[in-house]
C-alpha angles and dihedrals in degrees: 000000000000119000135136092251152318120308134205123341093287123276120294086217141331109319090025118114129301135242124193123196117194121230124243134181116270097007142117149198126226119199135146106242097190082079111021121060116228139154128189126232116250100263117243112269121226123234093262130069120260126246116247105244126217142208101265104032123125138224115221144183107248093188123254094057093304124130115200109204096212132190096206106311092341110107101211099182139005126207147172115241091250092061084062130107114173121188123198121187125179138178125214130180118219115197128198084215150329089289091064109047081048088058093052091043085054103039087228087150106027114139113244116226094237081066092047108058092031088065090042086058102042087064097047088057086053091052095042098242101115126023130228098295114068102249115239112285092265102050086047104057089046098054082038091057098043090047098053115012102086114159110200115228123235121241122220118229 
């Protein structure tokens, strides 16, 4: 993403506000994405084609700040520290006490999916999307899908 700054505290949902971050070499952001919503802007791509990567390959120092992305003894792809982009994400459980973690380990309080999507399309019927009878799985994603999934734009400064 390229932007002057940060704007606004993030959006709240959907069509809430947006914030941008900049990006800047050997830096990172840390939210939790289970509560705040967030997308990422496609990376610009280089002149030349990617590799297609594959289960198994490795990423390796070449010396110099190059990297050499290799299948066995097979170097794929070569690149300068500044054509990377490496993305980490991690998930961590955080627990009020030992009766709760043991609720989650257990899956004493897991939703089931009949209660999901009743409640989805209950809210669709609300909202006059769907009628009385559950559409099929497919046309249901995809009304699912048109309903709630709304990336905000970025606006450029």
């Amino acid at each position: 993403m390229s932007s002057s700054g940060a704007r606004g505290p993030g959006p709240q949902r959907a069509d809430g506000a947006v914030r941008v971050h900049d990006v800047r070499f050997n830096s990172g952001v840390i939210l939790d994405t289970d509560s705040v919503f967030h997308g990422v802007d496609r990376v610009l791509e280089g002149r030349d084609e990617m590799p297609r990567f594959a289960p198994g390959m490795q990423l390796r120092a070449a010396g110099s700040g190059r990297w050499r992305v290799t299948d066995g003894d097979r170097v794929v792809g070569e690149y300068s520290w500044e054509d990377m982009r490496f993305s980490v994400s991690w998930k961590a459980y955080c627990f009020r006490d030992e009766a709760e973690r043991e609720s989650w380990r257990t899956h004493e309080r897991d939703l089931s999916l009949d209660r999901v999507l009743d409640t989805l399309c209950n809210d669709l019927r609300q909202r006059e999307r769907i009628g009385a009878e559950r559409p099929a799985n497919r046309e249901l994603a995809e009304i699912l899908v048109d309903e709630y999934v709304r990336f905000p734009s970025p606006t450029p400064d």
